[in-house]
C-alpha positions as CSV (number, residue, x, y, z in Angstrom):
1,X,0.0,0.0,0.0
2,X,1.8,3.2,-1.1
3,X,1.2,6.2,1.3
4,X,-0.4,9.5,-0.3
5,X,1.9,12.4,0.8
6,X,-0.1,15.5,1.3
7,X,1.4,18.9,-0.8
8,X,1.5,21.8,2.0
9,X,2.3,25.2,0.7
10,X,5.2,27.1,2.8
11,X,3.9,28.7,5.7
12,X,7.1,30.7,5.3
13,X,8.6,32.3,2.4
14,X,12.3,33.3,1.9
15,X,13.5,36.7,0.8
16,X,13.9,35.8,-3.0
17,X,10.2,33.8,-2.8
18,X,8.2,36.3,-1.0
19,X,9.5,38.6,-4.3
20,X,8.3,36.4,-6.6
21,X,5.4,36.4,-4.9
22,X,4.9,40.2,-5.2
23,X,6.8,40.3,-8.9
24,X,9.6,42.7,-7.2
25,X,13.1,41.8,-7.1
26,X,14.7,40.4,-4.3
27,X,16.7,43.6,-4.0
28,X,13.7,46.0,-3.5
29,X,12.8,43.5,-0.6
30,X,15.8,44.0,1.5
31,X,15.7,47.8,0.5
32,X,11.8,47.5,2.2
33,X,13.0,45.6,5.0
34,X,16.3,47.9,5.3
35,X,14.7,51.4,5.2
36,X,11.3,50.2,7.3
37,X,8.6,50.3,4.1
38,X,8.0,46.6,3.6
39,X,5.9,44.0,4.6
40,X,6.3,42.3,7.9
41,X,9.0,39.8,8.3
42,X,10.4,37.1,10.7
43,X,13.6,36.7,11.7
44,X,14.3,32.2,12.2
45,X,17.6,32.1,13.9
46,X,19.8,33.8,10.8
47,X,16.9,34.0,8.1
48,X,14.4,36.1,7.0
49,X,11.3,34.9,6.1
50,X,7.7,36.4,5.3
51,X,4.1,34.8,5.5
52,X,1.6,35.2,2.5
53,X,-0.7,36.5,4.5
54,X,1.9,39.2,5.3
55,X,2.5,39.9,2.1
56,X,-1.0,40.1,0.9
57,X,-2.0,42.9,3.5
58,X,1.1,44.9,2.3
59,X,0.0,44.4,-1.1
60,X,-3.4,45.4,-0.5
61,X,-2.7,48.8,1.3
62,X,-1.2,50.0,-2.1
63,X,-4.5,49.2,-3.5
64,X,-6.7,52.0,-5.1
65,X,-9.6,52.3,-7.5
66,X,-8.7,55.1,-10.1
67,X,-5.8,57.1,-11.4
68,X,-7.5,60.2,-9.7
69,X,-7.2,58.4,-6.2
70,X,-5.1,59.2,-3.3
71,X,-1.7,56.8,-4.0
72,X,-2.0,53.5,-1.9
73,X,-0.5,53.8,1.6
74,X,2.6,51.7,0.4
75,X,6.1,53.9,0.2
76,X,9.1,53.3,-1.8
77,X,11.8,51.3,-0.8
78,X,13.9,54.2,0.2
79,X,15.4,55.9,2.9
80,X,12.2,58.0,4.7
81,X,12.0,61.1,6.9
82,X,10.4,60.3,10.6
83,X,7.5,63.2,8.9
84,X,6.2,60.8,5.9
85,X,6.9,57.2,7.9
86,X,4.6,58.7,11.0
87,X,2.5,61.1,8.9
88,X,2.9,64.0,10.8
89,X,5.7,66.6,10.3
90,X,8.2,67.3,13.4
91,X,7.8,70.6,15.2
92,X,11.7,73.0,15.2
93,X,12.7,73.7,18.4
């Protein structure tokens, strides 16, 4: 009697999946992760790793109906000032 092995989709995926996944490159991911504008990640002792459900959230906050719409709430993988990652502007002292 041969034993029917059940396929289970990663609960985790690694940096270069989790771009495939969101058709960016796996270079833009570490820029997200590096400057703070990606989607959420684990660290697993020395890796990185992301769930879909993660990435399907971040995904979805970009998501908008018409050109004429406010952007999506997603920022570019770049460095940010504290203003645009909080949304409010720091007071001069």
């Amino acid at each position: 009697m041969q034993q029917e092995t059940t396929h289970l989709s990663p609960r985790f995926l690694r940096t270069k999946e989790a771009a495939e996944f969101l058709s960016l490159s796996a270079r833009t991911m570490e820029k997200h992760r590096t400057y703070g504008t990606g989607p959420a990640y684990r660290k697993l002792g020395g890796r990185v790793v992301y769930t879909v459900e993660d990435l399907e959230a971040w995904a979805a906050r970009g998501t908008v109906t018409s050109t004429s719409d406010p952007r999506g709430s997603l920022l570019p993988a770049r460095p940010q000032s504290y203003s645009s990652r909080t949304g409010s502007s720091r007071r001069a002292l």
